[in-house]
C-alpha positions as CSV (number, residue, x, y, z in Angstrom):
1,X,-12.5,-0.1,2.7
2,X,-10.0,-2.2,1.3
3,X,-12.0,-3.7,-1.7
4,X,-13.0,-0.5,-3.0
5,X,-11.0,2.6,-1.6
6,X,-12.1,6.3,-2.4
7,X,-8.4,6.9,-2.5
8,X,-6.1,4.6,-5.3
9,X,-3.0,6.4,-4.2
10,X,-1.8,9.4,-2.4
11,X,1.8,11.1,-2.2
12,X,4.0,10.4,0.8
13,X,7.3,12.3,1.6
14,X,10.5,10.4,2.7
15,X,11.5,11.6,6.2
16,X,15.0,10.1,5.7
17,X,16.7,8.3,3.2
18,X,16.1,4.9,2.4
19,X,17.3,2.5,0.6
20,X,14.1,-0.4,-0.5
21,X,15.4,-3.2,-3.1
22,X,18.1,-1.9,-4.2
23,X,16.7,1.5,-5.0
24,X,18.0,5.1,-3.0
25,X,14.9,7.1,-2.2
26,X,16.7,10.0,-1.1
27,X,14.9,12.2,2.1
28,X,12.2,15.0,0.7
29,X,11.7,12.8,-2.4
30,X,7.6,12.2,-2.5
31,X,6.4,8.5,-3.2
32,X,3.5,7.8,-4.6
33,X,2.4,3.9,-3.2
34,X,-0.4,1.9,-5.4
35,X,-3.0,1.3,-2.3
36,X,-4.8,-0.5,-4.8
37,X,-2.2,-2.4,-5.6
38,X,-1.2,-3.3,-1.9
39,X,-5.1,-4.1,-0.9
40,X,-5.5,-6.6,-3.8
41,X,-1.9,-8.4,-3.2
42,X,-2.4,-12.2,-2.5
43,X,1.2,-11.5,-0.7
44,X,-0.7,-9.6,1.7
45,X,-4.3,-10.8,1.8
46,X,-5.2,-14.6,1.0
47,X,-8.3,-14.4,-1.8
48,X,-7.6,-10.9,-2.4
49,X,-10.9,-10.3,-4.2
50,X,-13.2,-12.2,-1.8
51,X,-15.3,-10.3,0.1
52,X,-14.4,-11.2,3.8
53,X,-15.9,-9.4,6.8
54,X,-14.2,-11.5,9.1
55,X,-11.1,-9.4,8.2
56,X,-12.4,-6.6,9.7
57,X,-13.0,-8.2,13.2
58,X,-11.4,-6.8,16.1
């Protein structure tokens, strides 16, 4: 779940390149996102730290 994931991060390979503020990430490059990171962003979720099951509603 997104409060406390198994996984923190996990590598990802660039199928083309890609250009992402004002950086190259050339293709076959591996990235490594923060899921933690994303999953706690208020930029993403409002009360990022709340427990919320209503966000989980379909």
């Amino acid at each position: 779940m997104r409060v406390a994931s198994i996984l923190s991060f996990t590598f990802r390979e660039a199928v083309e390149d890609v250009e992402y503020q004002g950086y190259l990430i050339p293709k076959g490059w591996k990235v490594l996102p923060l899921f933690r990171n994303i999953h706690h962003s208020p930029d993403h979720f409002p009360c990022p730290d709340k427990f919320d099951p209503s966000r989980f509603e379909i």
